[in-house]
C-alpha positions in Angstrom: 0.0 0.0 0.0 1.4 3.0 -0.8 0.6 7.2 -0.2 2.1 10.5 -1.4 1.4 12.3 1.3 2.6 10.1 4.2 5.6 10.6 6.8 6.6 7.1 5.1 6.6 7.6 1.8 10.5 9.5 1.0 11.9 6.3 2.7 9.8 3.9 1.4 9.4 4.8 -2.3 13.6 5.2 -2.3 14.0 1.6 -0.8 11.6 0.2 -2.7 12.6 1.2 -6.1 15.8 0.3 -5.0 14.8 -3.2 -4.5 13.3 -2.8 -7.5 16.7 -1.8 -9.0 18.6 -4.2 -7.8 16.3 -7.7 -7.6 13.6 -6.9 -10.8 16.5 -8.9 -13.1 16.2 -12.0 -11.0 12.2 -12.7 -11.1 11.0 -10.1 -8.6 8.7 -7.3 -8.7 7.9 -4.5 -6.3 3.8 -4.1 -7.2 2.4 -1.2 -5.6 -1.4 -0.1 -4.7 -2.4 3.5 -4.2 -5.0 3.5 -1.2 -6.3 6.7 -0.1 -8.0 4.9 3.4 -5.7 6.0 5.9 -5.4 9.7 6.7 -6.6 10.6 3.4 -2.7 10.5 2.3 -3.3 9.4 -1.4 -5.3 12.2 -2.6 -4.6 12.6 -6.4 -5.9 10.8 -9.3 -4.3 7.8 -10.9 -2.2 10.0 -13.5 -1.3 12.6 -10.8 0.1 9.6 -8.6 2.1 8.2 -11.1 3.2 11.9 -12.4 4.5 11.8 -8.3 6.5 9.2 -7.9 8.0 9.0 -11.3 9.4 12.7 -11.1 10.4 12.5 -7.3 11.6 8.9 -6.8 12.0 7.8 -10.2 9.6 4.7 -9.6 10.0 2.5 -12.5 7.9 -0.6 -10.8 4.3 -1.8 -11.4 1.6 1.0 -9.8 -1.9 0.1 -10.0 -5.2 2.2 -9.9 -5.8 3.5 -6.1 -8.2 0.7 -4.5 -9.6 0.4 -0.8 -7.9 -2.4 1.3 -10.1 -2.9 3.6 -13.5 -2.5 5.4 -16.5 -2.2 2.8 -15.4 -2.3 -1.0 -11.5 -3.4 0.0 -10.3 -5.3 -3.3 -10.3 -8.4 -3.7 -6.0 -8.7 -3.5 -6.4 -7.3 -0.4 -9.2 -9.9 0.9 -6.8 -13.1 0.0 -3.4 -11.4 1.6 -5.2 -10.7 4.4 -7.2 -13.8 4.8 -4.1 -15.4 4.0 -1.4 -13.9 6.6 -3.6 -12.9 9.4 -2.4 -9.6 9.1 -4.9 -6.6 8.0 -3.1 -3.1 7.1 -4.2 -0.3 9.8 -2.0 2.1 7.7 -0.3 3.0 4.8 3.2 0.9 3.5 1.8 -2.4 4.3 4.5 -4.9 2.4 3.0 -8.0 1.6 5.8 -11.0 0.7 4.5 -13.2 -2.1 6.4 -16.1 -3.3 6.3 -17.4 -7.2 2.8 -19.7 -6.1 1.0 -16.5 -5.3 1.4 -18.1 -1.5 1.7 -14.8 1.5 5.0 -15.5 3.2 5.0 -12.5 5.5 3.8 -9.5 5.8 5.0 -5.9 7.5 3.9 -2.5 8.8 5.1 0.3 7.9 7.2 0.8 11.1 9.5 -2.1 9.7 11.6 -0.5 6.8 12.0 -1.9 3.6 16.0 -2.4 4.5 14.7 -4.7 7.6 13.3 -7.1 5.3 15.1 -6.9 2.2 17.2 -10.0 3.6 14.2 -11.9 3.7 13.2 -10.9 0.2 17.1 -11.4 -1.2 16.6 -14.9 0.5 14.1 -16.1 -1.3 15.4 -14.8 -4.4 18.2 -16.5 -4.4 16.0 -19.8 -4.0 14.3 -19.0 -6.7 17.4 -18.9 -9.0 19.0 -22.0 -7.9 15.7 -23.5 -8.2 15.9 -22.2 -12.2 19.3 -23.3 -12.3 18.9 -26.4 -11.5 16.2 -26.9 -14.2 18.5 -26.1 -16.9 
């Protein structure tokens, strides 16, 4: 979940299109969903968003039309990861981990950096290239 206007979103939007950066050549993607439902921090329009982040952080990963994520009308990617992990955002810069079955295998808040679980993420990256190398 990300937000323009949040205390989060200079450290997040860097780290994360670093991650990007650095892991989109080995099978992952950063995917990112506007949401406007917490403190009304995602104000602008879908083209204004994008406009945003492309100018400021030079986001080159996947951004998706703002959605709700929870309560009444949250979408339905929202319904599985949280019916899946257990864990429901309460604010903006929830990080979902998804693995190459579409299976949740964690999930953050946005009080755990992007650099706190890029380990994690680098992790199972590496699994998954072995895995491909092995195939060959």
């Amino acid at each position: 979940i990300v937000a323009s206007e949040c205390g989060c979103t200079e450290e997040h939007y860097k780290h994360l299109q670093q991650l990007q950066r650095d892991l989109g050549p080995y099978h992952f993607n950063v995917l990112a969903f506007p949401c406007n439902q917490f403190g009304q921090q995602e104000p602008g329009s879908d083209k204004e968003i994008d406009s945003f982040v492309r100018r400021v952080y030079g986001v080159s990963f996947p951004r998706f039309s703002k959605i709700a994520v929870v309560r009444t009308g949250a979408n339905n990617v929202y319904k599985y990861l949280v019916e899946s992990s257990g864990k429901e955002p309460d604010w903006n810069f929830w990080k979902y981990l998804i693995d190459v079955n579409g299976k949740v295998v964690d999930a953050w808040g946005p009080n755990i950096s992007v650099k706190e679980i890029r380990p994690k993420i680098a992790e199972m990256v590496r699994q998954i290239i072995l895995k491909k190398k092995e195939e060959l």
